[in-house]
C-alpha positions in Angstrom: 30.1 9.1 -5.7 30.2 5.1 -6.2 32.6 4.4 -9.6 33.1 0.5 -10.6 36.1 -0.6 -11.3 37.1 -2.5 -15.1 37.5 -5.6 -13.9 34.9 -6.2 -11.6 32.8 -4.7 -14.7 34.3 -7.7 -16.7 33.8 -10.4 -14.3 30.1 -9.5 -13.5 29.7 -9.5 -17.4 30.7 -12.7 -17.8 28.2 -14.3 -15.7 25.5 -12.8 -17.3 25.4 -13.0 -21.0 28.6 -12.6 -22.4 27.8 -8.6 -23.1 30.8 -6.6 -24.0 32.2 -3.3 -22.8 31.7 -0.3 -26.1 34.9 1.4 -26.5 34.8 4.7 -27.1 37.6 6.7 -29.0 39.6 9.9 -27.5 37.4 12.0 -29.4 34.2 10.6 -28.3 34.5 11.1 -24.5 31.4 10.2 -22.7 29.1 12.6 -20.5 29.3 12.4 -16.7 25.8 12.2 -15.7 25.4 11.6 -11.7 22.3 10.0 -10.1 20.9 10.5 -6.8 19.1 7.9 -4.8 16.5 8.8 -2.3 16.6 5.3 -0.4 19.8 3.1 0.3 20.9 0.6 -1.8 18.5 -2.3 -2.1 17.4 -4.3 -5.3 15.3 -1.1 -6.4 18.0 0.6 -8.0 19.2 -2.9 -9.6 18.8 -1.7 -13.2 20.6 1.6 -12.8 23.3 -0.3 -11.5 23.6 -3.2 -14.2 23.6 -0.2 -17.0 26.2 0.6 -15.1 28.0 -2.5 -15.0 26.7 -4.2 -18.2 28.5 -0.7 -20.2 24.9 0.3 -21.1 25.7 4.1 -20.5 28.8 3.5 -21.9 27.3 2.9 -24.7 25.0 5.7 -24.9 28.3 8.1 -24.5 27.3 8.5 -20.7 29.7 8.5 -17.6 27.7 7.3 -14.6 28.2 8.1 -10.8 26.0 7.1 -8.0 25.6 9.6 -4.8 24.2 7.1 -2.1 21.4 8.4 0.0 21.7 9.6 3.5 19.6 10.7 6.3 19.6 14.2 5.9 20.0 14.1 1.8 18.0 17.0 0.2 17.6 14.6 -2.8 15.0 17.0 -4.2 17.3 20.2 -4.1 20.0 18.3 -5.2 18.8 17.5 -8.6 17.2 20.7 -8.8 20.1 23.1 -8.0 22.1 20.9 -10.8 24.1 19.4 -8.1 23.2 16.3 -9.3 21.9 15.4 -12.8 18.9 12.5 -12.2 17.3 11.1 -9.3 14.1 8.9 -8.3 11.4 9.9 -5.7 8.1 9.6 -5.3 5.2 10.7 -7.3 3.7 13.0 -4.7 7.0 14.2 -3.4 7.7 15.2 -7.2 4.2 16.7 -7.4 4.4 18.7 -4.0 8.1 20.5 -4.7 7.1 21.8 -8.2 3.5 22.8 -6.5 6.0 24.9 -4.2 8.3 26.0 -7.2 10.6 23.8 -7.8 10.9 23.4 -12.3 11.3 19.8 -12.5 10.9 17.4 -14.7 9.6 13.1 -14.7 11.2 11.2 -17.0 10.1 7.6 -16.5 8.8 5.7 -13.6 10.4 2.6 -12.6 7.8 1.0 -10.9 5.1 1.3 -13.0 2.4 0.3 -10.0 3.9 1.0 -6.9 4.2 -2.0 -4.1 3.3 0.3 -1.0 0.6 -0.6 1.3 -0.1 -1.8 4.6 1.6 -5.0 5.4 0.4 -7.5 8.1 0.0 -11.3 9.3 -2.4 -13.5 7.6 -3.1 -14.9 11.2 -4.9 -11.2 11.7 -8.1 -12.2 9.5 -7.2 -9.2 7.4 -9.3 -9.4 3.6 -9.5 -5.7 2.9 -10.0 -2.6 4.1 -12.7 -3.0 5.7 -11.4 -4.6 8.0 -9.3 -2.0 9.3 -11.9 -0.6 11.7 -10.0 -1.2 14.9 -6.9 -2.0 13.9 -3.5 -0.1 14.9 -2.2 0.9 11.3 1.7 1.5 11.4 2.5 4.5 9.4 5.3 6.8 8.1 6.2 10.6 9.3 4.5 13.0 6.6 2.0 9.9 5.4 -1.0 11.5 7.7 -3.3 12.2 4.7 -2.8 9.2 3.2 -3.7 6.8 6.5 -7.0 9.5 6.4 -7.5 8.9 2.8 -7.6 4.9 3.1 -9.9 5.2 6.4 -12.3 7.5 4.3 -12.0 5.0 1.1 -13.2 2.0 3.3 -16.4 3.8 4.5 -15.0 4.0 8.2 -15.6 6.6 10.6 -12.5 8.9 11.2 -11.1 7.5 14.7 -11.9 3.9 14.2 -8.6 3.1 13.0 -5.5 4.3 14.8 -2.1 5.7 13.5 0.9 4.9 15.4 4.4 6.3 14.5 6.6 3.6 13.7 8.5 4.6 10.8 10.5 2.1 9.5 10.4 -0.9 12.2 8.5 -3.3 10.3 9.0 -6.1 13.4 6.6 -3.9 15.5 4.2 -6.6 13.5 5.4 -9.3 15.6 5.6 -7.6 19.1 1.8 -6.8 18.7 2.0 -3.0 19.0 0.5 -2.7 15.6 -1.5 -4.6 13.3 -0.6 -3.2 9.6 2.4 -1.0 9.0 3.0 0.9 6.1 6.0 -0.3 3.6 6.8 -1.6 0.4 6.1 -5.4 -0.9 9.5 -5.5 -2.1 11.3 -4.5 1.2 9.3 -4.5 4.2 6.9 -7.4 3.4 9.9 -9.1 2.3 11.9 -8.7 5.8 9.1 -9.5 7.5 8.6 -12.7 5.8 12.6 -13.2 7.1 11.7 -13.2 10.7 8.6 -15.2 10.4 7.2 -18.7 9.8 3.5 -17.0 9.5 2.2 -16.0 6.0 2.3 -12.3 5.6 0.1 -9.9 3.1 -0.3 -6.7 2.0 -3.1 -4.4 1.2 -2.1 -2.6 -1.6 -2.6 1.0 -2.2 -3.4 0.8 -6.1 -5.9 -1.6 -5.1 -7.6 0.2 -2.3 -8.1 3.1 -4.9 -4.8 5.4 -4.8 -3.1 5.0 -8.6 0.6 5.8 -7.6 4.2 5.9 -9.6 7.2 4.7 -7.7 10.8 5.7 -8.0 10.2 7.8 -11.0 13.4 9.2 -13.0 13.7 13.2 -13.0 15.6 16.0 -13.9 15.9 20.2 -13.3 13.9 21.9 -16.1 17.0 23.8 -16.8 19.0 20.2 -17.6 17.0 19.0 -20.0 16.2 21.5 -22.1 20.0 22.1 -22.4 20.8 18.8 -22.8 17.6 16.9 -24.7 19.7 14.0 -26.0 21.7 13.1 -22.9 18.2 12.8 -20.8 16.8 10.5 -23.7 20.1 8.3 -23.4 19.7 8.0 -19.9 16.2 6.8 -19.8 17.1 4.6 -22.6 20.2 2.9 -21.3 18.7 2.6 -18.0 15.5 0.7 -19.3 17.6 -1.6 -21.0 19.4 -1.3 -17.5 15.8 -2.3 -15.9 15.4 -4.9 -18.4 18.4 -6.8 -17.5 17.8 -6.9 -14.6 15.0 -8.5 -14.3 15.4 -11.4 -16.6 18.2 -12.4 -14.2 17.8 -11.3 -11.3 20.6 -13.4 -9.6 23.1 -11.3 -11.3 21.0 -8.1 -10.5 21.5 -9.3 -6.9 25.3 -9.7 -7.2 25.7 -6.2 -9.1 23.5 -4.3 -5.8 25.9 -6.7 -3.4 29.1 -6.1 -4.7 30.7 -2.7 -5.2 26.7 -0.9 -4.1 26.5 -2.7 -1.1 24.7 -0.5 1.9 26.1 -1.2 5.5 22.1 0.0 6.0 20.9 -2.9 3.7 20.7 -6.9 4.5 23.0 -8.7 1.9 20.4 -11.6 2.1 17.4 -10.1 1.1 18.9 -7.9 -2.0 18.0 -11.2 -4.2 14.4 -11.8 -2.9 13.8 -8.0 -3.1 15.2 -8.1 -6.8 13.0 -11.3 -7.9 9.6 -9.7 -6.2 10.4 -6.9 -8.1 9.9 -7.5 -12.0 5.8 -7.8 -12.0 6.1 -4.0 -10.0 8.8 -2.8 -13.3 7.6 -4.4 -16.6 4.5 -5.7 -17.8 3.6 -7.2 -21.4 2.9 -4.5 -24.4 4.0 -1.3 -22.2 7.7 0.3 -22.6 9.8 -0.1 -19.6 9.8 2.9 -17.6 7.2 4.6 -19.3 4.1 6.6 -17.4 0.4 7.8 -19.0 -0.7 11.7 -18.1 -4.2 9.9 -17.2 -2.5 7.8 -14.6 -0.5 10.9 -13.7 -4.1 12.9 -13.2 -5.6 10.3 -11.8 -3.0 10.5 -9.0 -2.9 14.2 -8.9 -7.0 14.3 -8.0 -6.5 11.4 -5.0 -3.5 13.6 -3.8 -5.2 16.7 -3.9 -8.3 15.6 -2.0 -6.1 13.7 0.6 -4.2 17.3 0.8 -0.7 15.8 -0.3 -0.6 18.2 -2.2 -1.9 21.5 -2.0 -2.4 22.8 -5.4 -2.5 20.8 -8.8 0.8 21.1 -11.2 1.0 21.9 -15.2 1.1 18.0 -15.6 1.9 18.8 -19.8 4.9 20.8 -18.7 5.9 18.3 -15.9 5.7 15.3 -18.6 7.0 17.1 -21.5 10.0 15.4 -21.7 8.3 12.0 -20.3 8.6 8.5 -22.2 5.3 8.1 -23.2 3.8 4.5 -22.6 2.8 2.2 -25.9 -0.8 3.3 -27.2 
């Protein structure tokens, strides 16, 4: 578990806006809440870590510690066996473990539309998805039905576009072995961009017809029943968190690259990532962090026809405790 110490709390505090540490009295000890990541330490946890930083749990009477991902990190049973109290994931992975039993419970999505696609070069002649009738379409381990889903969606014949396992080696784009890969607009695109003087886009999958979350906030069922109040903190402090962030994203940047910094994470992209990232996490008249059940059953139907998910989920239990989004 990642703990900041006062001072660099101080110091980072200074260079934003002159916020100042609460100070809680002996009797009014905060909570220790933990939070899990499910990816390593990049700009995408940037408001988690300035609510952190800024005192903004503090000042909800919460204790935060981080538990940095790992290869190999059940994030999923982790929250749910009360190991850990919060975590992000994806929508679908979310909908799939409490399709297979586990009681969990979203609380808030941080990106409100989610920047995954299919990345490539410009150079390619690449519009749309039509155009990805023989092409060579990078893609993720367990993403199968989804590459099937965008083939079907652009009216091609099943075989005229072909998946190759890449997982996360985005600069297979440059040594022609594939002509799209799968990845985020806020990492992959952005690292891409790094090693490369040609333009680069991305087709994204809200647009070609997939409504999807990203990184949204949950808890075990059993959690938040018992504790209602600290789960309402947390998604409170860490939208004001969010908020933060993104109106300076600078000292978002220097908050992920000081005491979060990933050996698995370039130091030098943390502030692109973290100034791509505010049209993904707030938009005008809508609550930060806040999700719609018709969004949320709009995305179970896609995922149940693709088959990533096999059956469809009690979406008024899974969103009972849910920050609802501005009428």
């Amino acid at each position: 578990m990642i703990r900041l110490s006062a001072s660099f709390s101080i110091l980072l505090l200074g260079l934003s806006s002159g916020l100042m540490l609460s100070e809680l009295s002996a009797e009014d000890a905060p909570t220790p809440v933990t939070f899990q990541a499910d990816w390593f330490s990049n700009a995408q946890f940037a408001g988690f870590f300035w609510a952190d930083v800024g005192g903004i749990y503090a000042e909800h009477g919460l204790d935060f510690s981080f538990s940095p991902f790992a290869y190999g990190t059940d994030f999923i049973e982790d929250v749910g066996s009360g190991k850990v109290t919060f975590g992000t994931a994806e929508a679908y992975i979310l909908m799939g473990a409490v399709a297979n039993g586990a009681d969990l419970v979203a609380l808030g999505a941080v990106l409100r539309e989610s920047p995954a696609g299919y990345i490539y070069l410009k150079e390619s002649g690449i519009e749309g998805a039509a155009d990805l009738k023989g092409k060579r379409v990078g893609i993720h381990a367990y993403t199968d039905e989804l590459f099937k889903f965008f083939v079907a969606a652009a009216g091609l014949p099943e075989g005229s576009v072909e998946p190759v396992n890449v997982q996360h080696k985005i600069e297979t784009l440059l040594d022609g072995s594939v002509d799209l890969h799968q990845g985020y607009a806020i990492d992959e695109m952005l690292r891409l961009q790094s090693m490369t003087d040609q333009p680069v886009g991305t087709l994204l999958f809200e647009d070609l017809g997939m409504p999807m979350y990203s990184m949204v906030i949950y808890s075990s069922r059993k959690y938040v029943e018992a504790h209602p109040e600290i789960a309402k903190a947390f998604v409170a402090a860490s939208a004001a968190g969010w908020e933060r962030a993104m109106r300076a994203p600078e000292i978002a940047a220097l908050i992920v690259n000081g005491p979060y910094a990933s050996e698995e994470v370039d130091a030098a992209m943390v502030p692109v990532q973290a100034k791509a990232l505010k049209p993904f996490v707030m938009k005008e008249g809508h609550h930060t962090l806040s999700m719609t059940k018709a969004k949320w059953a709009a995305m179970q139907k896609n995922y149940l026809e693709t088959g990533m998910i096999q059956q469809a989920i009690d979406l008024d239990k899974f969103l009972e405790f849910a920050t609802p989004d501005k009428p």
